[in-house]
Structures are given as C-alpha cells and as structure tokens.
MMTF fields as JSON, N, C-alpha, C and O atoms, coordinates in Angstrom:
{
  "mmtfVersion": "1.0.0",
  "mmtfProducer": "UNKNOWN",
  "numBonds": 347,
  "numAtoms": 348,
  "numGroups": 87,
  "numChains": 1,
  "numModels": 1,
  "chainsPerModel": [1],
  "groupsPerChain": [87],
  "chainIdList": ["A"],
  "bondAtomList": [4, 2, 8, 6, 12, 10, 16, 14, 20, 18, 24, 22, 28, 26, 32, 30, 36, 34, 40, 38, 44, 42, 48, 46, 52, 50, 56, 54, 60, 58, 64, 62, 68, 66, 72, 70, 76, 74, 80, 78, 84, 82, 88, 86, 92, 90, 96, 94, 100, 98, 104, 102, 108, 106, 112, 110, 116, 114, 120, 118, 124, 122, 128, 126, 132, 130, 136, 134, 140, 138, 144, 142, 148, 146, 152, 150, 156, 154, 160, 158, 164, 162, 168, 166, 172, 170, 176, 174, 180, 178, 184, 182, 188, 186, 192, 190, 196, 194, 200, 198, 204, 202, 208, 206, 212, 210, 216, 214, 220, 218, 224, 222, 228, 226, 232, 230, 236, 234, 240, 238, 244, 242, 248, 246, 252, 250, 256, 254, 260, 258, 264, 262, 268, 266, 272, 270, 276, 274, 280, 278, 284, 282, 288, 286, 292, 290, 296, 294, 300, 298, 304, 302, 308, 306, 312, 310, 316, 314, 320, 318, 324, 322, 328, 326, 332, 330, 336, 334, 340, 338, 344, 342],
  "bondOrderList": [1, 1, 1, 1, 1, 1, 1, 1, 1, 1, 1, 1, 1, 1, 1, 1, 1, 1, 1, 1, 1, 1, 1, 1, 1, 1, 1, 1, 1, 1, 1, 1, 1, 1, 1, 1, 1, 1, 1, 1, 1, 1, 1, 1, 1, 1, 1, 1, 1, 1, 1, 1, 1, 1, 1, 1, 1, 1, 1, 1, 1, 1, 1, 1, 1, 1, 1, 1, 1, 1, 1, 1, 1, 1, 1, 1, 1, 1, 1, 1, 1, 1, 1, 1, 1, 1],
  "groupList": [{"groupName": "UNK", "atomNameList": ["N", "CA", "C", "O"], "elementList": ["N", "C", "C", "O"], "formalChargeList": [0, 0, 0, 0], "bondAtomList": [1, 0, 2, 1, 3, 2], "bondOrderList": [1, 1, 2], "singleLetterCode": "X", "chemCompType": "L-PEPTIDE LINKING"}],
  "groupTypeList": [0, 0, 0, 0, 0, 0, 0, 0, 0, 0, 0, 0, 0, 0, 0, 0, 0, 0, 0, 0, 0, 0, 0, 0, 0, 0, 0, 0, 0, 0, 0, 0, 0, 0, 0, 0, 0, 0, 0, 0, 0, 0, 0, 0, 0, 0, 0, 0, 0, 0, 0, 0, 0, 0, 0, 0, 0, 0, 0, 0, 0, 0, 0, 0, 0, 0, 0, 0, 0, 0, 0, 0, 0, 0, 0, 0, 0, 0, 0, 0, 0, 0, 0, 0, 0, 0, 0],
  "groupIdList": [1, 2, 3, 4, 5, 6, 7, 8, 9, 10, 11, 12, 13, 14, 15, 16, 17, 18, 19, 20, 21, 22, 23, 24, 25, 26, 27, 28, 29, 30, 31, 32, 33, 34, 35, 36, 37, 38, 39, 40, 41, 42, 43, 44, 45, 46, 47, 48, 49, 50, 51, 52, 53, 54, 55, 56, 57, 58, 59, 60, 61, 62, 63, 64, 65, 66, 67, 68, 69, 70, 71, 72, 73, 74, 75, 76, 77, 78, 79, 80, 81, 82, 83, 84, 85, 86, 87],
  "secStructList": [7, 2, 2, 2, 2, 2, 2, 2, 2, 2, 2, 2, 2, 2, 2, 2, 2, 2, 2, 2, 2, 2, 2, 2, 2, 2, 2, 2, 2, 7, 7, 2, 2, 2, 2, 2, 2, 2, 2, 2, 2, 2, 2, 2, 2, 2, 2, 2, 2, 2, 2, 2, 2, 2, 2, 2, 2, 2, 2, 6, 6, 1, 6, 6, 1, 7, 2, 2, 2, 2, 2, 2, 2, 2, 2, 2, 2, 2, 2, 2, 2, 2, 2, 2, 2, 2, 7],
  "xCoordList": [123.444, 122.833, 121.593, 120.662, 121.408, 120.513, 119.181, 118.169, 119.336, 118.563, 117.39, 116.314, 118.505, 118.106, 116.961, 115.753, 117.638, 116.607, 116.008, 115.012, 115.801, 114.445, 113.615, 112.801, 113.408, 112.926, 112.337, 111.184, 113.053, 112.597, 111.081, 110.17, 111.656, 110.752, 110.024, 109.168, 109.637, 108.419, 107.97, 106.749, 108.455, 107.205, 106.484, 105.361, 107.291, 106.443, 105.814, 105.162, 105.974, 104.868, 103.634, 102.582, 104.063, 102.639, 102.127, 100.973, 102.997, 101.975, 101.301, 100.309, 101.77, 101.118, 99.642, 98.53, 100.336, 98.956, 97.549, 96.357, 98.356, 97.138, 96.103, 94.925, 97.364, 96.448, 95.787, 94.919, 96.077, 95.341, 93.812, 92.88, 93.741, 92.835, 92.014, 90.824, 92.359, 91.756, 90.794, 89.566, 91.592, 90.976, 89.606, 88.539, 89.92, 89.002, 87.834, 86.892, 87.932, 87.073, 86.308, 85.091, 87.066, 86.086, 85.445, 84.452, 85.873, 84.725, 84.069, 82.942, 83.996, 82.844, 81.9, 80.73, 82.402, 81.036, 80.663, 79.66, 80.886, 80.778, 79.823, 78.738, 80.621, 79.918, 81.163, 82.343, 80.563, 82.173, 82.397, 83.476, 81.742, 81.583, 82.737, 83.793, 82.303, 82.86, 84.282, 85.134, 84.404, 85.993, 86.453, 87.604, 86.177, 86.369, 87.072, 88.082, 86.513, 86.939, 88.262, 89.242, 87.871, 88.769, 90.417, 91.47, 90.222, 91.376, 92.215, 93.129, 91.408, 91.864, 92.827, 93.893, 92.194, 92.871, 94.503, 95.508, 94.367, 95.605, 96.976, 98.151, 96.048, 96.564, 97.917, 99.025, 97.286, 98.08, 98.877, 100.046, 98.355, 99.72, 100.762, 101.782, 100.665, 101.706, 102.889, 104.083, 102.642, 103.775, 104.289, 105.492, 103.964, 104.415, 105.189, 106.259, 104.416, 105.676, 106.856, 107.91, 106.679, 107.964, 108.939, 109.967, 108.212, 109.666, 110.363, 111.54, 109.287, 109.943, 111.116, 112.3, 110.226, 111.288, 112.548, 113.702, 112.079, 113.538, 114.507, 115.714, 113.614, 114.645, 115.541, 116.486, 114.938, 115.444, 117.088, 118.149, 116.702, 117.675, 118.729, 119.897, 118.064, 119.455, 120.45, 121.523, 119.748, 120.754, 121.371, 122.488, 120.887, 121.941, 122.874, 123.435, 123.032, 124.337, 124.596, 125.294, 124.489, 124.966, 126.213, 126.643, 126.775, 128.127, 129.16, 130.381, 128.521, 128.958, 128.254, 128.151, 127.926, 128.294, 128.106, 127.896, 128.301, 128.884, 127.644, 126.489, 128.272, 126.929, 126.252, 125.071, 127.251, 126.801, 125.802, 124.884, 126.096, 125.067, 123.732, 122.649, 123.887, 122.904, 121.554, 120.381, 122.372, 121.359, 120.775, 119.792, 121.512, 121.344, 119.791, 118.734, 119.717, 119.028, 117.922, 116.8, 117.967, 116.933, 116.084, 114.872, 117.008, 116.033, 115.801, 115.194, 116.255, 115.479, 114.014, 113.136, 113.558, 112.993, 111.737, 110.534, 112.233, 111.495, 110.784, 109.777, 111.61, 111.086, 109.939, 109.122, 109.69, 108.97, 107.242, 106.232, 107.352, 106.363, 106.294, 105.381, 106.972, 106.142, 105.894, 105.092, 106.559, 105.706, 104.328, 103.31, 104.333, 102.969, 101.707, 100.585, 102.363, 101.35, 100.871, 99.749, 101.753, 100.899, 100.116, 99.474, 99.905, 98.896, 97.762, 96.726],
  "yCoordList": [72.588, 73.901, 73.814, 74.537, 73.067, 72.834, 72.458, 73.157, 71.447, 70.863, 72.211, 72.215, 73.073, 74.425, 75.069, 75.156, 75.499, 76.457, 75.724, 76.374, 74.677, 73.697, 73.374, 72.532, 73.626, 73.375, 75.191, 75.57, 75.655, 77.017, 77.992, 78.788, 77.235, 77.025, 76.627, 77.337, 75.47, 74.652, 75.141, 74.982, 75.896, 76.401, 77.448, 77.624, 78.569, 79.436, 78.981, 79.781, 77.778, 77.443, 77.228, 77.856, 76.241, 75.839, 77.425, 77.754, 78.27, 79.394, 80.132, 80.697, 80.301, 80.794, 79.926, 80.29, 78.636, 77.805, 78.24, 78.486, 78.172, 78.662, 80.056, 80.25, 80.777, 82.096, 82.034, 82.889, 80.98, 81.004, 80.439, 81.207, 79.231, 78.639, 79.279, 78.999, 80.306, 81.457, 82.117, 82.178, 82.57, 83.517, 83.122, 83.733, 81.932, 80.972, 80.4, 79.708, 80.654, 80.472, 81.269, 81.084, 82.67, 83.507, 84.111, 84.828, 83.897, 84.038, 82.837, 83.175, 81.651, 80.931, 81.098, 81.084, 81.339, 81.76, 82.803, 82.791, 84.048, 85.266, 86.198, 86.722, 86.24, 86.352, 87.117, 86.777, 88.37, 89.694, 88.734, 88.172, 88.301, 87.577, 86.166, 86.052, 85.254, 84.45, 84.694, 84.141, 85.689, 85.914, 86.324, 85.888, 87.42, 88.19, 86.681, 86.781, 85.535, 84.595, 83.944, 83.693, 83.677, 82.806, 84.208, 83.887, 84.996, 86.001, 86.544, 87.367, 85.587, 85.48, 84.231, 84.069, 83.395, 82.468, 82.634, 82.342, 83.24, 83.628, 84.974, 85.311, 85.24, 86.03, 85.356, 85.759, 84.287, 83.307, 82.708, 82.524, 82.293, 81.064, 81.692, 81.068, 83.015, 84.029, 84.415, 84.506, 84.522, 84.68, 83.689, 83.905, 81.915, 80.842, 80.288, 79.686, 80.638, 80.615, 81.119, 80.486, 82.754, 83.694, 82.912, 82.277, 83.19, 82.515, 81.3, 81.156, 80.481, 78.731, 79.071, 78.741, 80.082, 80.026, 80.985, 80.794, 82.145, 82.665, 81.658, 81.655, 81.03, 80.263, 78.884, 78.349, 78.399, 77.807, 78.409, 77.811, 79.6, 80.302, 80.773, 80.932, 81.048, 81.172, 79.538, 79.389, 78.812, 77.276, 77.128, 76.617, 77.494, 77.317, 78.888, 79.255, 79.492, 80.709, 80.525, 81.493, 79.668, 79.15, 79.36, 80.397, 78.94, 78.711, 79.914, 80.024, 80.474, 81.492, 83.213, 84.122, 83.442, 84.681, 84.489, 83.615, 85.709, 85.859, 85.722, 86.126, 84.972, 85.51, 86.804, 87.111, 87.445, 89.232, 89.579, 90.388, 88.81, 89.127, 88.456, 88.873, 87.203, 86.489, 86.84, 86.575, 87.783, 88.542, 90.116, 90.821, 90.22, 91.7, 90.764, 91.115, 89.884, 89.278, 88.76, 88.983, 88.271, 87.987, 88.992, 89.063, 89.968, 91.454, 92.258, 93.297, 91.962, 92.904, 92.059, 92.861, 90.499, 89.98, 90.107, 89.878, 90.407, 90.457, 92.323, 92.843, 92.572, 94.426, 94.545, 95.446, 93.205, 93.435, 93.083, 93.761, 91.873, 91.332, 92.523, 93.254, 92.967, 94.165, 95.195, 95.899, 95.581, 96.929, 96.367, 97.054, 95.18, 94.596, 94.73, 95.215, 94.086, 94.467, 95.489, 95.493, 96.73, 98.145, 98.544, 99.556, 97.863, 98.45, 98.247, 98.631],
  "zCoordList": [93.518, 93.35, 92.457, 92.811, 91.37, 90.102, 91.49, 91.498, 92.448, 93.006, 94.234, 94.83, 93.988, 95.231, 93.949, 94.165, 92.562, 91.877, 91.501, 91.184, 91.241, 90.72, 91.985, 91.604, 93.325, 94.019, 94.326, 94.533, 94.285, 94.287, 92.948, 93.175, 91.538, 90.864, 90.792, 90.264, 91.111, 91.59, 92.462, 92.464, 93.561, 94.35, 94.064, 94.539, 92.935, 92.402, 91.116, 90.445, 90.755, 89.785, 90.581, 90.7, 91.034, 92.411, 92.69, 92.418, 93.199, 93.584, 92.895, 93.355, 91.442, 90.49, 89.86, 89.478, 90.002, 89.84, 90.673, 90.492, 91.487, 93.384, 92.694, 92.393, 92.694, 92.245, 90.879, 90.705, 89.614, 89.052, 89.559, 89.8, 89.655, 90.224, 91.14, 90.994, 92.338, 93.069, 92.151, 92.21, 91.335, 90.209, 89.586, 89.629, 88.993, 87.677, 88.949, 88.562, 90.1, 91.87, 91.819, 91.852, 91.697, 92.098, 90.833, 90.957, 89.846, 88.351, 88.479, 88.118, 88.749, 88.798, 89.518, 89.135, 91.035, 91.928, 91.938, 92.652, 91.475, 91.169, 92.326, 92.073, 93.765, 94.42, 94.957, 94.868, 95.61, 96.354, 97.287, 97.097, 98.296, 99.795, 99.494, 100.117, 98.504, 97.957, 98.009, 98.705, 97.086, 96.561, 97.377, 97.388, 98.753, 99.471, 100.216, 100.913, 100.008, 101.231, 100.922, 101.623, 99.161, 98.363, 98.743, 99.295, 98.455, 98.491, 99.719, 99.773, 100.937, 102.569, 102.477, 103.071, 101.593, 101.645, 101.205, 101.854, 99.796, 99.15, 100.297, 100.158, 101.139, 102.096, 102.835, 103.189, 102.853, 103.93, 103.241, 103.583, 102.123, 100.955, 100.491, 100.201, 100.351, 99.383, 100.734, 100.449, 101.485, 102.775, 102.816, 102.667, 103.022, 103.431, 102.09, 102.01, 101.227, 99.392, 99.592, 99.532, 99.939, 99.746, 100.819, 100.579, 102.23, 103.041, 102.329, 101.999, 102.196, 101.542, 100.734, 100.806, 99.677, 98.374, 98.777, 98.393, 99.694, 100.334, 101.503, 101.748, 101.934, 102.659, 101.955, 102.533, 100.402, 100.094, 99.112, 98.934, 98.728, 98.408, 99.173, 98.819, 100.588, 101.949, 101.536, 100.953, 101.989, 102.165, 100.971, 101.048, 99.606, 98.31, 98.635, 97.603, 99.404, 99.541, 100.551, 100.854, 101.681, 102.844, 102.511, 103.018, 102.03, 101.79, 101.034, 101.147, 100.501, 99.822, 100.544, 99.72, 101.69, 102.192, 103.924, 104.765, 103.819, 105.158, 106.511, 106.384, 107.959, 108.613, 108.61, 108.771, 108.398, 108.755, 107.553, 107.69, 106.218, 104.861, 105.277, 104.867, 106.264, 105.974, 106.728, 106.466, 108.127, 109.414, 108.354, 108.585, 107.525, 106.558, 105.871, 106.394, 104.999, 104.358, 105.207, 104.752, 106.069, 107.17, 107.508, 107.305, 108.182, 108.654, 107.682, 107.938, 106.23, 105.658, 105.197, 104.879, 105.095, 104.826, 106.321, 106.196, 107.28, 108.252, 108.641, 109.122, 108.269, 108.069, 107.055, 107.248, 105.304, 104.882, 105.681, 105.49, 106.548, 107.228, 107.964, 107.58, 108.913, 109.788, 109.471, 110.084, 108.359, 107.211, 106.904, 106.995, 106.564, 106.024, 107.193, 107.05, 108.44, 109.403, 109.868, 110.374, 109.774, 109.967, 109.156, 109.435, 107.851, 106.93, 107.491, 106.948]
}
C-alpha cells in the first residue's frame, strides 16, 4: 500500500512542479500570447495527472470495495470530464 501513496505523491509533486515552472514561463516571457500557449499546455497535463493519480488509488482499493463502488467512482470521475466539456 506505502508503494500505491508514494507513487501517487510523486505525481502530484511532479504536477505541482509543472505548474510551477508554467508560471516562472510565463513571467519570464511576459507575453498574453505566450502564456495563453504555456497555459494550453497545462490544459492537457492536469487531466492526465488526475486520472493517473485516480487510477492509481482505484488499484490500492481494488481489493477493498465493491465492483458496484468502483463503477460509482468511475462515473462520477467521468461526469467530471463531461461537465468540463460543456463549458
């Protein structure tokens, strides 16, 4: 289990790193167009984090709930993506 939340942590360090570095990007080039691009980028990394780090948290409760919790946990994780896309 130690091996599931330390792998889970590390990816939100990494992602927090990302967005720092984004940040300290777009104050260096100080350009809207620039950042506007750098912050497309972050568009895409922050979805592919969350699943990782939610899917690495499914396989450490694999074992401990039910299929029926795990389709509950799925579709509510998938209701947030298509709320996201009607914006």
């Amino acid at each position: 289990m130690l091996k599931i939340v330390l792998g889970m942590s590390i990816l939100r360090i990494i992602s927090g790193l990302i967005e720092l570095s984004a940040a300290f990007l777009m104050l260096y080039f100080n350009r809207v167009e620039t950042a506007f691009k750098i912050n497309a980028c972050l568009a895409v990394i922050g979805p592919i984090i969350m699943i990782s780090v939610t899917s690495l948290g499914l396989i450490g409760l694999a074992d401990k709930i039910s299929l029926k919790q795990m389709f509950i946990i799925f579709s509510g994780v998938s209701l947030i993506f298509i709320g996201l896309n009607k914006i």
